[in-house]
C-alpha positions as CSV (number, residue, x, y, z in Angstrom):
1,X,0.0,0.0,0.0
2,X,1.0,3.6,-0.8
3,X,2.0,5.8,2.0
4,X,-0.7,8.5,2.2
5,X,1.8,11.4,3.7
6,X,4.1,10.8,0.7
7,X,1.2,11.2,-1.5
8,X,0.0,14.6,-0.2
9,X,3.5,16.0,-0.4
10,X,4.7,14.7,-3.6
11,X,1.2,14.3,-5.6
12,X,3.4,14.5,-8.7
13,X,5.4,11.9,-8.7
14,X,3.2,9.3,-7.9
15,X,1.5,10.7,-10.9
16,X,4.3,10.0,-12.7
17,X,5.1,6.6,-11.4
18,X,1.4,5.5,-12.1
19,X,1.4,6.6,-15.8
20,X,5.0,4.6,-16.2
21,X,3.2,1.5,-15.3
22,X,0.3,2.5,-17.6
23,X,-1.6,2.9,-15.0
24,X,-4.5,5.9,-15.2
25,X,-5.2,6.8,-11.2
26,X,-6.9,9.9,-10.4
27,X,-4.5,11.3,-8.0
28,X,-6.8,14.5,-7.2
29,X,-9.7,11.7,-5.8
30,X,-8.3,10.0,-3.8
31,X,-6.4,13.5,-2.2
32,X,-10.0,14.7,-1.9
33,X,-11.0,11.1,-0.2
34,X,-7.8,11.7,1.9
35,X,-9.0,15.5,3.0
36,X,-12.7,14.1,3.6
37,X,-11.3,11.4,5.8
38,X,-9.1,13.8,7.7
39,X,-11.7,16.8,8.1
40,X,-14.5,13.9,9.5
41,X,-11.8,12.6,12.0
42,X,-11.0,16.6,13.5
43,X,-15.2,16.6,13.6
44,X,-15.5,13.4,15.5
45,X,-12.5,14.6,18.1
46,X,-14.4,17.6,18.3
47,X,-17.5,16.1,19.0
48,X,-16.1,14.2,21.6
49,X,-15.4,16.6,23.7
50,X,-18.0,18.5,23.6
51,X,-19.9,15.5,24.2
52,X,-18.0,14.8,27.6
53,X,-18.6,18.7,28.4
54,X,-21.9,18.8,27.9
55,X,-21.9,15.7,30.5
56,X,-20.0,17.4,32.8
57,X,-22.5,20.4,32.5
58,X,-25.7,17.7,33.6
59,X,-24.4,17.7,36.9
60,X,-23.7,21.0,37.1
61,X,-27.4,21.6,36.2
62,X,-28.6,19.4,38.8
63,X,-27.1,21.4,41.5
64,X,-29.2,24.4,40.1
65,X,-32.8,22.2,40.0
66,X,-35.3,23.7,37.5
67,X,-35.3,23.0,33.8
68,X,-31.7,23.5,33.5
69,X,-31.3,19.5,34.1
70,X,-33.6,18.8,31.3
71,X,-32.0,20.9,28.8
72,X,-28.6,20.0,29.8
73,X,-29.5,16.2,28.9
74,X,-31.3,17.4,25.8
75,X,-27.8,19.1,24.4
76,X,-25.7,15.9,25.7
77,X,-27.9,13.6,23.9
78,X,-28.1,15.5,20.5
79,X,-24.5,16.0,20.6
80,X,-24.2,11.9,21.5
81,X,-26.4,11.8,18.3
82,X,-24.6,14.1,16.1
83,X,-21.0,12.1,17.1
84,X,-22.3,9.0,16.2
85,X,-23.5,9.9,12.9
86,X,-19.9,10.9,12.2
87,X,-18.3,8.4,13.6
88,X,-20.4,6.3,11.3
89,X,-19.4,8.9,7.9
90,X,-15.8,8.4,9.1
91,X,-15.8,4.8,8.8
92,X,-17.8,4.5,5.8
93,X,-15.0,7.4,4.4
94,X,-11.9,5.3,5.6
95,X,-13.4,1.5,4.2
96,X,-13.7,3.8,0.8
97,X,-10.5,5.2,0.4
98,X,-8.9,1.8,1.7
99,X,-10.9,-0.3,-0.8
100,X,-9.1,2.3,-3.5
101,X,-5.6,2.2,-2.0
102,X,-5.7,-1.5,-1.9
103,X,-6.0,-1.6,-5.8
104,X,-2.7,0.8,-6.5
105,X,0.3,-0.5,-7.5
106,X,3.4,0.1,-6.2
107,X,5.6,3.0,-7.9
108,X,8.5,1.5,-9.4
109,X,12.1,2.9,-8.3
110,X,13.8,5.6,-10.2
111,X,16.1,3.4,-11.9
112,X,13.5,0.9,-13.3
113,X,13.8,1.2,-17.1
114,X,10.6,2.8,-18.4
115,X,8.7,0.8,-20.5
116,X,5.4,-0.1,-22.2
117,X,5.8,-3.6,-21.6
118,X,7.8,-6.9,-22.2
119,X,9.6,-5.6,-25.1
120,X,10.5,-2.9,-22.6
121,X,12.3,-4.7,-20.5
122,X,16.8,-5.1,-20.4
123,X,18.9,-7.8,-20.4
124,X,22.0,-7.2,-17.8
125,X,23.5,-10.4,-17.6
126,X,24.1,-13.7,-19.4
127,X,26.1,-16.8,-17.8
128,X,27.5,-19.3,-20.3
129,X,26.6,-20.5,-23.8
130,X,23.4,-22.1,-25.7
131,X,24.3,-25.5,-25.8
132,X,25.7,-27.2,-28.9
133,X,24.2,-30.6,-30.0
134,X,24.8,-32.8,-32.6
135,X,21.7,-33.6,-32.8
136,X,18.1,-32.6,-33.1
137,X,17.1,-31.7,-29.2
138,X,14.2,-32.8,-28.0
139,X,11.5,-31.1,-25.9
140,X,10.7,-32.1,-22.3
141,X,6.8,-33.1,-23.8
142,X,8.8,-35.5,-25.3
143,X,11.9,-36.3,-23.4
144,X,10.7,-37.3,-20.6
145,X,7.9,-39.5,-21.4
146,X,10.4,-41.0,-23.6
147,X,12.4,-41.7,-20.1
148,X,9.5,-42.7,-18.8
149,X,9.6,-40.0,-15.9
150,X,6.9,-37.8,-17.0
151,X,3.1,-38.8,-17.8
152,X,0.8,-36.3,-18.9
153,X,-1.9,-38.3,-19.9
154,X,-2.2,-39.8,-16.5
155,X,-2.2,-36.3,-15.2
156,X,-5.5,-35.4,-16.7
157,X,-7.2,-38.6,-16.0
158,X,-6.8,-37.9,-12.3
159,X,-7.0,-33.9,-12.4
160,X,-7.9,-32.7,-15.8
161,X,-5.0,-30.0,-18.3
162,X,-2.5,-28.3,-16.8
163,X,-1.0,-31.1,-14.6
164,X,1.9,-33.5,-15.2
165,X,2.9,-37.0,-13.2
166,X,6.8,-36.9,-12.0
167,X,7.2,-40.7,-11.7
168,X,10.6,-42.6,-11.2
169,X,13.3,-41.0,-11.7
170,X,11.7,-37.9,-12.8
171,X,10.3,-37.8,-9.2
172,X,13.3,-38.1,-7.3
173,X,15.7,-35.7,-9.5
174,X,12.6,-33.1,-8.2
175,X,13.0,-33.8,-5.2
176,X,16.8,-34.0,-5.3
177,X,16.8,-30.2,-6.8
178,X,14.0,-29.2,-4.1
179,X,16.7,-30.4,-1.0
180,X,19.9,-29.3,-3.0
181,X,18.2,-26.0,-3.3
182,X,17.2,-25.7,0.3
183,X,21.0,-27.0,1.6
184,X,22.6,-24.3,-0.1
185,X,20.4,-21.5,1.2
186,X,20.5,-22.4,4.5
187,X,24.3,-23.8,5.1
188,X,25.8,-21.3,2.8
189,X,23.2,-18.3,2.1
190,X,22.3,-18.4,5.9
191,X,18.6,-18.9,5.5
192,X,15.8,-20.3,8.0
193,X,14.0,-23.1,6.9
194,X,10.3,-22.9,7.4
195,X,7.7,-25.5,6.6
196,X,4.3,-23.2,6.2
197,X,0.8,-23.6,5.8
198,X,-0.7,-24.3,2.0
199,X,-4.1,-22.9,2.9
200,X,-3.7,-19.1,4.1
201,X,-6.7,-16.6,5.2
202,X,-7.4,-14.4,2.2
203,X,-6.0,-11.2,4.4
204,X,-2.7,-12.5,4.1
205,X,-3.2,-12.6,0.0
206,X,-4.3,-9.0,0.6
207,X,-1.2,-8.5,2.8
208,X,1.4,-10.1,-0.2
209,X,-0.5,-7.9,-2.8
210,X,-2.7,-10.4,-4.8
211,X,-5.9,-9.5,-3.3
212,X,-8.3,-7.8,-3.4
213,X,-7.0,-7.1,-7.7
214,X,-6.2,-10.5,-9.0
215,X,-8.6,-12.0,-6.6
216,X,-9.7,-14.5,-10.1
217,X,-6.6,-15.9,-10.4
218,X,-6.5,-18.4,-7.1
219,X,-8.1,-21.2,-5.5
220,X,-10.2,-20.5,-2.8
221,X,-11.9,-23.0,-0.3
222,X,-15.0,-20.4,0.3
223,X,-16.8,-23.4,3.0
224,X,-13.7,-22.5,5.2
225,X,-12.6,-18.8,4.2
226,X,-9.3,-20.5,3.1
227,X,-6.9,-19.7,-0.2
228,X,-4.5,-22.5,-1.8
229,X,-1.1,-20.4,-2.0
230,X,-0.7,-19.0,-5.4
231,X,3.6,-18.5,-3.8
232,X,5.1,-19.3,-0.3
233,X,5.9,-15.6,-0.4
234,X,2.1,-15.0,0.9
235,X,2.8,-17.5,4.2
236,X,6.5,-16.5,4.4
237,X,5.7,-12.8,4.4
238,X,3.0,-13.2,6.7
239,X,5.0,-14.6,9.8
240,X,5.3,-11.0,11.3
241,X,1.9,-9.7,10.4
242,X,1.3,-7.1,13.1
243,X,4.8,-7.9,15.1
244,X,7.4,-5.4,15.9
245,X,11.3,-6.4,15.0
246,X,13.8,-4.5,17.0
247,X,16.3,-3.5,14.2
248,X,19.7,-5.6,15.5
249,X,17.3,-8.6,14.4
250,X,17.2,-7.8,10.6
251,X,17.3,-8.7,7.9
252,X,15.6,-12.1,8.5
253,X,16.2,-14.0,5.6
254,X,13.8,-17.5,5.6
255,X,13.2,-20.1,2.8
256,X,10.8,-22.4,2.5
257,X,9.7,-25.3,-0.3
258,X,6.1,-25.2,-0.6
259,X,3.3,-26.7,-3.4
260,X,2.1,-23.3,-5.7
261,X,-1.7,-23.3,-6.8
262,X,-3.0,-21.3,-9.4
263,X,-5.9,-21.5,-11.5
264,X,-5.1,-19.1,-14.8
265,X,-2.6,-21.7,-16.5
266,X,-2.6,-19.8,-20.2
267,X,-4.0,-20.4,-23.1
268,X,-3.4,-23.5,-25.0
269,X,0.0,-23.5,-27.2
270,X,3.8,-24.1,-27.4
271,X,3.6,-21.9,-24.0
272,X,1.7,-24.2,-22.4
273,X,2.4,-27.6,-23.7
274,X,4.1,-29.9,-21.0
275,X,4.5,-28.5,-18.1
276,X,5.7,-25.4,-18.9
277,X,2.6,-23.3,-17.3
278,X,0.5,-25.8,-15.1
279,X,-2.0,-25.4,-12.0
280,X,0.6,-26.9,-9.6
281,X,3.5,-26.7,-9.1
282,X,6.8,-26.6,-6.7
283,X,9.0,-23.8,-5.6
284,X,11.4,-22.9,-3.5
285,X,11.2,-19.2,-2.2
286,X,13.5,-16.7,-0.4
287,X,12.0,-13.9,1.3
288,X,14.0,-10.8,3.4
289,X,12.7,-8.8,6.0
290,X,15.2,-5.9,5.9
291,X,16.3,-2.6,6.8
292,X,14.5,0.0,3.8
293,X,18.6,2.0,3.4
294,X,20.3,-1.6,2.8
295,X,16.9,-3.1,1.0
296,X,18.4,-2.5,-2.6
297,X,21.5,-3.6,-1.9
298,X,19.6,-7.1,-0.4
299,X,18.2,-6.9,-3.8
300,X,21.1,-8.0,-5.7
301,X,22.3,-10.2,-3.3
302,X,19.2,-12.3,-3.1
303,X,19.3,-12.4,-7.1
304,X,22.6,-13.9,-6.4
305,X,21.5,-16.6,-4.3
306,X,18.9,-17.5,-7.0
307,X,21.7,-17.2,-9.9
308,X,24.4,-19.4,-8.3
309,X,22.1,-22.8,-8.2
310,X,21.5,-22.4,-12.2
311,X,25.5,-21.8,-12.1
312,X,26.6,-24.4,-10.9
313,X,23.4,-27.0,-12.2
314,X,25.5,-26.1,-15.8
315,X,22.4,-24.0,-17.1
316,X,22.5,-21.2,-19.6
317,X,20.3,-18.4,-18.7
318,X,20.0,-14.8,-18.2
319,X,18.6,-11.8,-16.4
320,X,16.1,-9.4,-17.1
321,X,15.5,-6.2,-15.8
322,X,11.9,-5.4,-16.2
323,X,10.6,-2.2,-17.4
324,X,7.8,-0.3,-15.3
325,X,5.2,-1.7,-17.7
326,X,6.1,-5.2,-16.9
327,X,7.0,-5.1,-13.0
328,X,4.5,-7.2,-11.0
329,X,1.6,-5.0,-9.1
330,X,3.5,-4.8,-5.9
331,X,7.1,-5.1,-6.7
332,X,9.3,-1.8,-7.2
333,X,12.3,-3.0,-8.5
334,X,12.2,-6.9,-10.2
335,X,14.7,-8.7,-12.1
336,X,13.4,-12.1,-13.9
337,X,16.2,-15.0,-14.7
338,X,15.4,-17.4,-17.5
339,X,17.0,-20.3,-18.6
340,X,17.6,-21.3,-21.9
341,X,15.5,-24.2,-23.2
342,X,17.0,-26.0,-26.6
343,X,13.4,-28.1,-26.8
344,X,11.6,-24.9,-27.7
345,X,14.3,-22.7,-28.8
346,X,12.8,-20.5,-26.4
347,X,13.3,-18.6,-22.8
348,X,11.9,-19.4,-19.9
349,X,11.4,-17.7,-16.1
350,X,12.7,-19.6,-13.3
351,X,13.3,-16.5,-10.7
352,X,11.4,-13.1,-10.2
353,X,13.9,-11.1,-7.5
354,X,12.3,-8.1,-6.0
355,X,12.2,-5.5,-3.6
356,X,8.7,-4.4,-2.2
357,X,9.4,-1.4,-0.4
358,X,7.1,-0.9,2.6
359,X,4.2,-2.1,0.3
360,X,3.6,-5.0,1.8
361,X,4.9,-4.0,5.5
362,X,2.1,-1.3,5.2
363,X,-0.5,-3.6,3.9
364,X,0.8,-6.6,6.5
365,X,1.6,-4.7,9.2
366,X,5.2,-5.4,9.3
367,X,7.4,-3.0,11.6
368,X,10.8,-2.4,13.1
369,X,12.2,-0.7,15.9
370,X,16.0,1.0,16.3
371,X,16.6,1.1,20.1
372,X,14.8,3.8,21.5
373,X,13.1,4.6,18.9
374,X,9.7,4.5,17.1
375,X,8.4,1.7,15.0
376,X,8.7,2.3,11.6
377,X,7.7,0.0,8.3
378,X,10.5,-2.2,7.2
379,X,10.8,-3.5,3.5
380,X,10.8,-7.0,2.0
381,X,12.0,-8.5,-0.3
382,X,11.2,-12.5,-2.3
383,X,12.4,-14.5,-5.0
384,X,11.9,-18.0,-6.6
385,X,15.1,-19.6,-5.6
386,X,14.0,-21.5,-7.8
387,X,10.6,-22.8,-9.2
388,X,10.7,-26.5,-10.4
389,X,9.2,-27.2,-13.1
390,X,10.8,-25.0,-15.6
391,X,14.4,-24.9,-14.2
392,X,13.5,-29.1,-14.4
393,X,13.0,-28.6,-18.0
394,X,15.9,-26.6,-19.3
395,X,17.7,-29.6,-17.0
396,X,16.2,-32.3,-19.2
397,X,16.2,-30.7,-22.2
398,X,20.1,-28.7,-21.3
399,X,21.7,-31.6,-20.6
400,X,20.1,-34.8,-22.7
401,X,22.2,-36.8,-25.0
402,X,22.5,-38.1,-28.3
403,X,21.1,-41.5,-27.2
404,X,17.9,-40.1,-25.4
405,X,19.5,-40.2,-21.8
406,X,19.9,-37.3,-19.3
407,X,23.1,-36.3,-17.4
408,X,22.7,-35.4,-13.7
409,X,24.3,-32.2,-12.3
410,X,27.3,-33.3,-10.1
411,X,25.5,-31.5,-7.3
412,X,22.6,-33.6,-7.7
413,X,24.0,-36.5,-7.4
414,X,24.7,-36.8,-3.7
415,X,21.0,-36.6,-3.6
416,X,20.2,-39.5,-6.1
417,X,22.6,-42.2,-4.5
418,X,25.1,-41.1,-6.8
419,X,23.0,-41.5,-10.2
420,X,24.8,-39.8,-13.0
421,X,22.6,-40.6,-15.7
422,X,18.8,-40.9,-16.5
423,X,18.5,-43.6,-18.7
424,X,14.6,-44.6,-18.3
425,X,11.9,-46.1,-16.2
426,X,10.0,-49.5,-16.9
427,X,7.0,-49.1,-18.3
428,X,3.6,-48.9,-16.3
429,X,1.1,-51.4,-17.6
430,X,-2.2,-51.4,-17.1
């Protein structure tokens, strides 16, 4: 959420930052929304005490006797009214102009490239080189069913399009990248593990940034108020809803390895086919809790963190800075890292690395306190370190070999009783 006192003061270049994104926001409204708030919040005070003088003044009255009692309990009363009937415009004023802040995005930083959209955005890094084949690479669709670690067919029999069966050795090499992943951040990166809830209360979506505007896009159990997690940013991020940090504390840097449900899976082509976009998937995700004058700094580092696992997996890739047009609703700041898949002679996203701001501290609640001091919002930061599925397929498809087979990353291996090649499963019959 916006900070209203920046607004006021610097009406301008929130105007600006709205129209980078595209974004048309009438600026002058919600100021006006801002000012009736305000103005009704100085009347209730007001009414208040006059409401505990004209109290006072009933016993005053009764000392007197006469009709002054009578009239002095008439005023209290009609002033009672009067403050509840503003009380009642206040809160009806401040649900208003909440209900519209909750729907603005965050302004991008000053640095952000300014752009339309995708075509917008910059590359600023590539690590290694496409890789040569002698041969005609195959895409994961077909790969791995050829291996017999992938079934896609079986997928919709049990759950309908947009799933895929990991079986075998398919299976276990996800599993092996969801622990290698999660070993690194923690011994080396200095990350706490946390295992976290799937189902969240929709507040916490709203406190992450995907509700109320994108409130389509999820899977919600409505009998129990619950949401299936679209990220484990929204649990992660949650944690310190409504705590204060002290400041020697930060940042808190967590991971965690969580299932990711969402229901908008694309429409059907070459973008979708396998399990390139699907309802469910897995991901790991790093998330920071940090001080807002070192948060851009964290930026970059948590980018490296994500970068080193496709490193030292062997996998081509590179990263994008995205232009104001194509930054996420609640991010200020995002770079995107996608690996290079020879199957569909094609990019992919595996990472999104940003840095919120106090967006989501002001929507979650999420403070920190210097000794002595007052509490103040602190910023956050998340990134896919790294989402499965498509950092599984520019694996497959990266690494396969002339005869159909797969080599393992030597960091995987540890992880996969020392397997260095996918050769195949046995069939399933039946």
């Amino acid at each position: 959420m916006i900070d209203l006192a920046a607004l006021r003061t610097e009406p301008d270049r929130f105007r600006a930052a709205f129209a980078a994104r595209g974004e048309s926001v009438e600026v002058a409204g919600l100021l006006a929304a801002d000012e009736q708030v305000r103005a009704l919040k100085h009347r209730a005070e007001t009414l208040r005490a006059e409401v505990n003088a004209a109290s006072k003044a009933i016993g005053q009255a009764a000392r007197q006797g006469g009709s002054a009692v009578e009239e002095a309990k008439a005023k209290a009363r009609a002033l009672g009214d009067e403050a509840k009937r503003v009380d009642e415009e206040r809160d009806a004023a401040e649900r208003a102009l909440h209900e519209r802040l909750l729907v603005l995005p965050n302004p991008c930083l000053a640095e952000v490239p300014v752009g339309k959209d995708a075509t917008g955005n910059r590359v600023v890094a590539e690590w290694g080189a496409k890789p040569a084949f002698g041969f005609a690479p195959k895409a994961h669709w077909d790969l791995g069913p050829a291996l017999g670690i992938m079934d896609f067919d079986r997928a919709a029999k049990v759950a309908g399009s947009g799933f895929v069966c990991l079986r075998g050795n398919g299976a276990r090499l996800s599993r092996a990248l969801i622990s290698w992943f999660l070993d690194v951040h923690t011994a080396e990166h200095g990350y706490q593990e946390w295992q976290v809830p799937y189902l969240v209360h929709p507040q916490c979506m709203v406190g992450t940034g995907q509700l109320p505007k994108f409130h389509d896009q999820f899977y919600a159990c409505k009998a129990d108020d619950l949401v299936l997690i679209p990220t484990a940013e929204v649990p992660v991020t949650n944690l310190h809803t409504g705590e204060i940090l002290e400041a020697e504390t930060l940042p808190l840097k967590y991971t965690a390895h969580t299932p990711c449900f969402r229901r908008e899976a694309g429409a059907a082509g070459i973008g979708t086919r396998g399990m390139t976009r699907v309802h469910q998937f897995d991901k790991v995700e790093v998330v920071w809790f940090t001080r807002p004058e070192t948060s851009a700094a964290d930026l970059l580092t948590l980018r490296g963190h994500a970068e080193v696992l496709l490193q030292r997996l062997g996998l081509h890739y590179r990263v994008l800075e995205l232009c104001t047009g194509d930054t996420g609703f609640a991010s200020a700041h995002t770079y995107d890292l996608e690996v290079w898949s020879p199957g569909t002679n094609s990019w992919l996203e595996v990472s999104s690395c940003s840095i919120f701001t106090d967006f989501q501290a002001r929507r979650a609640n999420l403070r920190f306190r210097e000794k002595g001091g007052k509490p103040q919002f602190l910023h956050t930061l998340n990134g896919s370190a790294l989402a499965l599925p498509r950092c599984l397929i520019a694996l497959l498809e990266q690494h396969q070999q002339a005869d159909g087979s797969v080599s393992v990353p030597a960091p995987l291996r540890p992880y996969l009783g020392g397997l260095e090649r996918i050769t195949g499963n046995a069939a399933v019959t039946g």
